[in-house]
C-alpha positions as CSV (number, residue, x, y, z in Angstrom):
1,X,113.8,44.9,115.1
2,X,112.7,44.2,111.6
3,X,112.5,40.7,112.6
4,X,110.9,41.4,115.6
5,X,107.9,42.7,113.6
6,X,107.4,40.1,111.3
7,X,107.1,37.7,113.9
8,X,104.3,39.6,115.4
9,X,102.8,40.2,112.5
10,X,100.3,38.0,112.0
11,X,96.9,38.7,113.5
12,X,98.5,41.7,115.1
13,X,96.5,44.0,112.1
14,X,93.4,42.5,113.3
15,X,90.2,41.8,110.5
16,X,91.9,44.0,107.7
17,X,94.4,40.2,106.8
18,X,97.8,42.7,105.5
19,X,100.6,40.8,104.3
20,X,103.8,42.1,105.5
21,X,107.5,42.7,103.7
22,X,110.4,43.1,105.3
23,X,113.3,45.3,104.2
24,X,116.1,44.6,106.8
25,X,118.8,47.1,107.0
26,X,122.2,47.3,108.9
27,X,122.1,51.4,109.2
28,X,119.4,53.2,109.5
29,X,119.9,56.0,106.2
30,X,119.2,52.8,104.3
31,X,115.6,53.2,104.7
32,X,115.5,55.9,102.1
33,X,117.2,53.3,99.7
34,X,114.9,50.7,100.8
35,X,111.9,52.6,100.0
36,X,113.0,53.5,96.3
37,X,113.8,49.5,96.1
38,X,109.6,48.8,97.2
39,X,108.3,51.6,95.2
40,X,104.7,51.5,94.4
41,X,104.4,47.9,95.2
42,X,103.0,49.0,98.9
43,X,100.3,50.4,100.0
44,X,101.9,51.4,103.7
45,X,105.1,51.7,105.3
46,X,106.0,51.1,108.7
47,X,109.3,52.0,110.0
48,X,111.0,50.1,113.4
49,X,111.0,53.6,115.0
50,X,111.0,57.1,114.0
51,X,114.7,57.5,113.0
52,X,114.3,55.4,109.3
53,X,111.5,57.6,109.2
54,X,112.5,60.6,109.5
55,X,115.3,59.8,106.9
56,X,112.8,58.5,104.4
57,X,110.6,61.8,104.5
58,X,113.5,64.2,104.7
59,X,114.8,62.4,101.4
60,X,111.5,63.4,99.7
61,X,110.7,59.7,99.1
62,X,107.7,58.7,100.9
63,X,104.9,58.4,98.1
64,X,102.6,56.4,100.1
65,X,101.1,56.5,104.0
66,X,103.6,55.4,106.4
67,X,104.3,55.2,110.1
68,X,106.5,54.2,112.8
69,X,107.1,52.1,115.9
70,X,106.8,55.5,119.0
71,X,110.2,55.4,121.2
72,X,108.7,57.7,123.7
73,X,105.5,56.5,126.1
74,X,106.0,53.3,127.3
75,X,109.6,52.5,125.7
76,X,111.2,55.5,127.6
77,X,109.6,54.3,130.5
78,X,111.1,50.8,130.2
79,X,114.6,52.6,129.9
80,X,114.1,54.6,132.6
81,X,113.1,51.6,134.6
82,X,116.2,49.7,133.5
83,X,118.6,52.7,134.2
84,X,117.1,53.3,137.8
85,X,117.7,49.3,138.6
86,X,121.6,50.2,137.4
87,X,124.0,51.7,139.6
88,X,126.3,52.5,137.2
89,X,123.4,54.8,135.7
90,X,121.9,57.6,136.9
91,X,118.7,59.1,134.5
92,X,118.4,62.1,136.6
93,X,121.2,63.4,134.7
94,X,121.2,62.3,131.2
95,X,121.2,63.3,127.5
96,X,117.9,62.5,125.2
97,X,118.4,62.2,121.5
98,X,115.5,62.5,118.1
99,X,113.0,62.8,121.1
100,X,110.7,65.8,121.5
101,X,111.9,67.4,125.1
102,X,107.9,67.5,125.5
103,X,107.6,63.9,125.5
104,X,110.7,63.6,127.9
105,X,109.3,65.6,130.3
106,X,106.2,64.2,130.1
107,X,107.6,60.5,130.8
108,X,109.9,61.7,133.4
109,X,107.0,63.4,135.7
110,X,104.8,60.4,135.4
111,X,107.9,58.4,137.0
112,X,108.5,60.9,139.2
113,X,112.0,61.6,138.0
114,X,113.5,65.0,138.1
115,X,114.0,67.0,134.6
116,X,116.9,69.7,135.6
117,X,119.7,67.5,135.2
118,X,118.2,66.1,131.1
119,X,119.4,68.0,128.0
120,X,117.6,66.6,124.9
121,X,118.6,67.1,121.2
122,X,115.5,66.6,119.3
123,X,116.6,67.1,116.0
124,X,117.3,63.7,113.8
125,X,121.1,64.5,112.4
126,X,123.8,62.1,111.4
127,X,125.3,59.3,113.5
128,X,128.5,61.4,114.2
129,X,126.5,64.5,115.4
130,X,124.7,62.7,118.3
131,X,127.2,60.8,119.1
132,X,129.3,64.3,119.7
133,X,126.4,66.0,121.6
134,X,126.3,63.0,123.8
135,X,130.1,62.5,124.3
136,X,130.5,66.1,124.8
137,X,127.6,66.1,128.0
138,X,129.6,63.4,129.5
139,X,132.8,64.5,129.0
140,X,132.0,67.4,130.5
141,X,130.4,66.0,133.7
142,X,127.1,67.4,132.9
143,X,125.4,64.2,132.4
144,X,126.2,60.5,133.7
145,X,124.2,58.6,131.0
146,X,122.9,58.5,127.7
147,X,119.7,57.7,126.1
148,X,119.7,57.3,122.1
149,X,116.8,55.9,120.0
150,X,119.8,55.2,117.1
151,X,121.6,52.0,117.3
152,X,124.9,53.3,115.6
153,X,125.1,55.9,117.9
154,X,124.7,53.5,121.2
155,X,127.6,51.4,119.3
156,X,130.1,54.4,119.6
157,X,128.7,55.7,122.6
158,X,129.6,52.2,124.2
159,X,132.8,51.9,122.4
160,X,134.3,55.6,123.9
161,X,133.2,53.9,127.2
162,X,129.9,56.1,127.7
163,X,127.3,54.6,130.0
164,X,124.6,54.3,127.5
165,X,121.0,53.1,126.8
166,X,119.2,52.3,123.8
167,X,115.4,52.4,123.8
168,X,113.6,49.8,122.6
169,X,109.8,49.5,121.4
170,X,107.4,47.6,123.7
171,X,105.2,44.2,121.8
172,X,102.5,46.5,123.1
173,X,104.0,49.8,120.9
174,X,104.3,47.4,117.8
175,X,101.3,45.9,117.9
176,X,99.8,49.4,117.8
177,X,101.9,50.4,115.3
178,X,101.1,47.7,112.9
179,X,97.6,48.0,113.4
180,X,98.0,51.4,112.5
181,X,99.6,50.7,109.2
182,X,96.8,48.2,108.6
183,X,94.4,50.8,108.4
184,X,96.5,53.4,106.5
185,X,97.1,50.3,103.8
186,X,93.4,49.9,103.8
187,X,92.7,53.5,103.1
188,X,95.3,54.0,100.5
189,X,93.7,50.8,98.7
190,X,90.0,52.8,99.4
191,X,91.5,56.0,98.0
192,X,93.2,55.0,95.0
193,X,89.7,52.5,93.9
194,X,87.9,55.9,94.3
195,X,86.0,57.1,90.7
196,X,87.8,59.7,88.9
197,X,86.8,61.6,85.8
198,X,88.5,64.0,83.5
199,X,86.7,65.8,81.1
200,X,88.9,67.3,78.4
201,X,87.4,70.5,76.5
202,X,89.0,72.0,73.3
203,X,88.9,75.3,72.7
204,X,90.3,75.4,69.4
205,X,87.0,73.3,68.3
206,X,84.8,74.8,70.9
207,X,85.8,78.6,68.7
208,X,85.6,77.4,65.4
209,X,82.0,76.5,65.1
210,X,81.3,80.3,65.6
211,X,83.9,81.0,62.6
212,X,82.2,79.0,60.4
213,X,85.4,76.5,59.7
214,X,84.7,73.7,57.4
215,X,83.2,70.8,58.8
216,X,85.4,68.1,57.5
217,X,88.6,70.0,59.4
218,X,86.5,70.0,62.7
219,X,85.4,66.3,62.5
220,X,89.1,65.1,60.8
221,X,90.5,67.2,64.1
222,X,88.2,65.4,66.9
223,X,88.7,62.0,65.2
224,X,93.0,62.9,65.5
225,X,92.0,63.8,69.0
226,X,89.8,61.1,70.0
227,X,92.1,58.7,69.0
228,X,95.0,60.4,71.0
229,X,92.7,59.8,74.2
230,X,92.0,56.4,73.7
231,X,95.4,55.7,73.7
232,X,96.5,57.8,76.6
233,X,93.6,56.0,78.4
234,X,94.2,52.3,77.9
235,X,97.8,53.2,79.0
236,X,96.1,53.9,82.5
237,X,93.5,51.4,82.3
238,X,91.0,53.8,81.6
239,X,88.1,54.9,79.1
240,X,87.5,57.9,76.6
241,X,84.6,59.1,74.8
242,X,83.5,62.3,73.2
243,X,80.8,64.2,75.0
244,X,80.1,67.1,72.3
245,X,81.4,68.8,69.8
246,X,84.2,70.3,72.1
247,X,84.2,67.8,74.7
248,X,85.9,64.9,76.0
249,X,85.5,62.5,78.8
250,X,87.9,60.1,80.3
251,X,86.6,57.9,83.2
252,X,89.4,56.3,85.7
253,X,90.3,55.6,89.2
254,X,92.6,58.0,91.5
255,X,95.3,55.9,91.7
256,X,95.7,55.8,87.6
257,X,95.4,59.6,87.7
258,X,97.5,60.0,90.3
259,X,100.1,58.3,88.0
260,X,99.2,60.2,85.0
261,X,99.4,63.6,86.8
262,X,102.6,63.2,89.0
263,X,100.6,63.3,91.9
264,X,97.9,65.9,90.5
265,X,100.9,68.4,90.0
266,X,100.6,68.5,85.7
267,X,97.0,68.5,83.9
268,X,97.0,64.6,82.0
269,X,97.2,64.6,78.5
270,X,98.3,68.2,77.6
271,X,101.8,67.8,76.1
272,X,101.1,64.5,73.9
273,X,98.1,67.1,72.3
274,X,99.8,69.8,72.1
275,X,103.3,67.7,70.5
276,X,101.1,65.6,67.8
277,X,98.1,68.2,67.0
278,X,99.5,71.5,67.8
279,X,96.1,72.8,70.1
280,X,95.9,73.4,73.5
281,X,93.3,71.9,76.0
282,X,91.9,72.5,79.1
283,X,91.6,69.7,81.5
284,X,89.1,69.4,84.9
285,X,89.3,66.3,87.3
286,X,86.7,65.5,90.0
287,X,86.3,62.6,92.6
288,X,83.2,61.3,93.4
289,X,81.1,58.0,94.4
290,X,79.5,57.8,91.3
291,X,80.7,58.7,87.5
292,X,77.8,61.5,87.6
293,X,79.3,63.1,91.2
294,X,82.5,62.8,89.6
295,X,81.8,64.6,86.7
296,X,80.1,67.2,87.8
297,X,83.1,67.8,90.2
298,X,85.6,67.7,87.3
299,X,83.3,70.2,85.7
300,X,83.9,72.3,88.2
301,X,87.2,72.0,88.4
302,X,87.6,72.9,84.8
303,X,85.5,76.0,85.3
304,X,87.5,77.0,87.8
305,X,90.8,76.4,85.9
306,X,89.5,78.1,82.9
307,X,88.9,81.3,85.6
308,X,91.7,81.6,88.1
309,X,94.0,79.2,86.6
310,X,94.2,77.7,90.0
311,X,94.0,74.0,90.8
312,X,92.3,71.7,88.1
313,X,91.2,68.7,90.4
314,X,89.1,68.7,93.0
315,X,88.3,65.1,95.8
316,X,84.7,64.1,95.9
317,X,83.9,66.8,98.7
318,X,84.7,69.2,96.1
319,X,87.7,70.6,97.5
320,X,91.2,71.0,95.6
321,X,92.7,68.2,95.5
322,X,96.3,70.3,95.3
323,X,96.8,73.7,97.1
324,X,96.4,76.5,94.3
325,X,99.1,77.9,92.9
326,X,99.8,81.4,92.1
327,X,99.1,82.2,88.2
328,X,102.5,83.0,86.2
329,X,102.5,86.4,85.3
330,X,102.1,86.3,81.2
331,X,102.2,88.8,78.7
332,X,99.4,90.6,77.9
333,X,97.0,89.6,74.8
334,X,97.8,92.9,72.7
335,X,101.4,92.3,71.9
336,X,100.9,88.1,71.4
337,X,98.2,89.2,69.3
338,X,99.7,91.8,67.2
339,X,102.6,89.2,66.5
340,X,100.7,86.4,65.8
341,X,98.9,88.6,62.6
342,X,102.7,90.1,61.8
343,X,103.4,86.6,61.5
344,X,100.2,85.7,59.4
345,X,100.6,88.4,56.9
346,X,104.4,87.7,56.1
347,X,103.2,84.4,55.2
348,X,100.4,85.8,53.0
349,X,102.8,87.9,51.2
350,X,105.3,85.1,50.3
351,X,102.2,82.8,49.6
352,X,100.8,85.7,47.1
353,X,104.1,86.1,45.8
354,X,105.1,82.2,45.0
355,X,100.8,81.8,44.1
356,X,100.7,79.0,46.5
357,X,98.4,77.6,48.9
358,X,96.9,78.5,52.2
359,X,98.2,75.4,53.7
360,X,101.7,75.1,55.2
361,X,104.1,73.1,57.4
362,X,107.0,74.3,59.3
363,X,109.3,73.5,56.6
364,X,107.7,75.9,54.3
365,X,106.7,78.5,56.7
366,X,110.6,78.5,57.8
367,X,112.0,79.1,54.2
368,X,109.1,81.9,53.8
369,X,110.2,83.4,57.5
370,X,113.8,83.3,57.0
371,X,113.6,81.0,59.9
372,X,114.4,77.4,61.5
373,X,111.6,74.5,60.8
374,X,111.6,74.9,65.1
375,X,111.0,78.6,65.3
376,X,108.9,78.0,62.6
377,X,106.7,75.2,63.9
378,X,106.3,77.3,67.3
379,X,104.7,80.4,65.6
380,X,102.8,78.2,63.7
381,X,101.2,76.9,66.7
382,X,100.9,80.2,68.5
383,X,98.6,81.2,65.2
384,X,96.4,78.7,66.3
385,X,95.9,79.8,69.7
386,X,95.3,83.7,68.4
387,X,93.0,81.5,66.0
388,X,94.9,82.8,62.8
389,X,95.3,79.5,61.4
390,X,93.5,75.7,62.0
391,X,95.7,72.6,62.6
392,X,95.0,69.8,60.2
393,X,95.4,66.1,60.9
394,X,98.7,65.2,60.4
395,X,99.9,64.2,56.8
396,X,100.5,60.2,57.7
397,X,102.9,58.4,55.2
398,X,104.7,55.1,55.0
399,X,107.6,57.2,55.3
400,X,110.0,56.7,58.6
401,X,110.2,59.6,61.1
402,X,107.8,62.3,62.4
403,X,104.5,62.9,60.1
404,X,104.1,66.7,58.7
405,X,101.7,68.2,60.7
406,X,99.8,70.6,58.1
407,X,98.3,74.4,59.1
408,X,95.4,76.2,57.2
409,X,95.9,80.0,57.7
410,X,92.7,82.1,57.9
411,X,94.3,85.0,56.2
412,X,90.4,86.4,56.1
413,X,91.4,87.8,59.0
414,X,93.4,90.2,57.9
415,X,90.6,91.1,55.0
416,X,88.5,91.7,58.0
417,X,90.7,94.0,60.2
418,X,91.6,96.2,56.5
419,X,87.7,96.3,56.1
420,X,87.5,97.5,59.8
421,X,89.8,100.3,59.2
């Protein structure tokens, strides 16, 4: 069948010129295999009917648009026509397989064929199963015939001495069918060359400015950060530049960001940040035809993120580009909060005791805690999201191994909550 499609391939897609590969199989459950095998290097699949199909999506595997040569219509027709011309077969009273008892029906009455005698298992299940549900009918003497769209159960069937029939596609099915795929190829290409921005905002600087933080940390801190972009974005093909003080943009195209996000299912960038600088950002994608449409979409986007935590990427109609999900509950701001400065003045103590300075790593800050350089590192960082303490650039060396990523803590905080009380 494979074969059969190749060789009416060309011109068959009409004025959109696809080139066609073939993955040939023996069993139909390979298509799942073969699939993982082409990867990305497609832009549409077309299967040789809907049983490799329905395989391929139940295994979670299709990534990219993909379609099938129909077994019902005009193929079922042509097997009813051949099992009419056959006294041995009788397709009054026969058993269906993978087809929807809808279309059955539907191609029986426009043949004028009777549907009492037809039982019809619509769901796809393994080769053994059909081959039971059929063998069963027959055995019984409430069918005469079978009809199977799968070639390994027509094999068996055939073999237990079942009269069987396989349906087969029409050229005029294929044809359709490839011209079908043509267009979702085309599309795909459309879709993934469409404009994409992200524009990457930083809280951590955005807040500072109000808390009158030294300048050289704040410019050190978007230098670290600007050059974390740029590298994030010539590994997508993509480019980065700052657009304030507190904000980033990086322009791309869908299909790189549909890479970069797993399919718009993680915000881009986020971890490598958080892992080498120790702040959080807040990320917005947008679509649009041009780089302003897209980012005033991605703008949008982040607003919305920032207040409903729901999807952060929206298509160039402005809708999400993911279905929103449901917040995680967290913990309220009080407790986190009142930790965070339990944290902060334990350090100041020890710092006042040894007369050392206000800036730490997680080494240190472990041996003044009493706890591991890990549990140690990850209070550190939620200081810096309670903005108790500011993130410096991390201490490069010629040194092998991870660099020492440095904190300031703003003890003045705690002068300011004792001069509140």
């Amino acid at each position: 069948m494979v074969e059969r499609v190749m060789l009416m391939g060309p011109g068959s897609t009409g004025p959109l010129n696809a080139r066609l590969i073939a993955a040939a199989y023996r069993d139909e459950q390979e298509a799942t295999d073969k699939v993982l095998r082409l990867g990305s290097a497609i832009d549409a699949y077309l299967f040789a009917s809907p049983v490799p199909y329905e395989f391929a999506r139940k295994a979670g595997v299709l990534t990219m648009p993909a379609t099938y040569v129909p077994l019902g219509g005009a193929s079922l027709h042509e097997a009813l026509l051949r099992a009419t011309l056959d006294d041995r077969l009788d397709p009054t009273k026969a058993s269906l397989d993978v087809l929807s008892r809808s279309d059955v029906v539907e191609a029986y009455s426009e043949v004028d064929l009777p549907v009492d005698g037809i039982h019809v298992h619509e769901e796809l299940t393994t080769t053994a199963q059909l081959t039971s549900f059929h063998e069963a009918l027959w055995r019984r003497k409430a069918t005469r015939m079978a009809i199977t769209c799968v070639r390994g159960v027509a094999e068996r069937l055939e073999a237990m001495g079942v009269p069987v029939t396989r349906l087969r596609p029409t050229n005029a099915g294929v044809r359709s069918a490839l011209q079908t795929a043509g267009l979702l190829g085309a599309h795909h290409r459309l879709e993934e060359a469409q404009l994409g921005v992200v524009v990457v905002d930083v809280p951590t600087l955005r807040d500072s400015t109000r808390r009158s933080t030294p300048r050289y940390w704040r410019d050190e801190l978007r230098l670290a950060l600007h050059r974390l972009l740029l590298q994030e974005a010539h590994r997508i093909n993509a480019t980065a530049h700052p657009v304030d003080d507190h904000t980033f943009m990086v322009t791309a195209t869908r299909g790189s960001l549909v890479a970069a996000t797993e399919g718009f299912r993680q915000p881009p960038f986020v971890d490598r940040i958080k892992a080498e600088l120790g702040i959080a950002i807040e990320v917005g994608i947008g679509m649009g035809r041009t780089t302003q449409d897209a980012e005033t979409h991605a703008r949008a986007a982040l607003s919305r993120a920032q207040a409903t935590r729901q999807s952060f990427a929206v298509d160039r109609e402005g809708r999400s580009l993911v279905p929103a999900q449901r917040a995680p509950q967290r913990q309220s701001a009080e407790p986190l909060r009142t930790k965070g400065r339990e944290t902060l003045l334990r350090l100041s103590e020890k710092i006042a005791e040894e007369d050392g300075p206000l800036v730490v790593d997680a080494e240190n800050a472990g041996r003044m805690l009493g706890v591991t350089p890990r549990t140690a590192r990850r209070l550190l960082r939620t200081l810096v999201e309670e903005g108790l303490a500011w993130p410096l650039p991390p201490n490069r060396t010629l040194q092998p191994g991870r660099p020492r990523q440095l904190y300031r803590l703003i003890i003045e905080k705690l002068d300011k909550d004792k001069a509140g009380k």
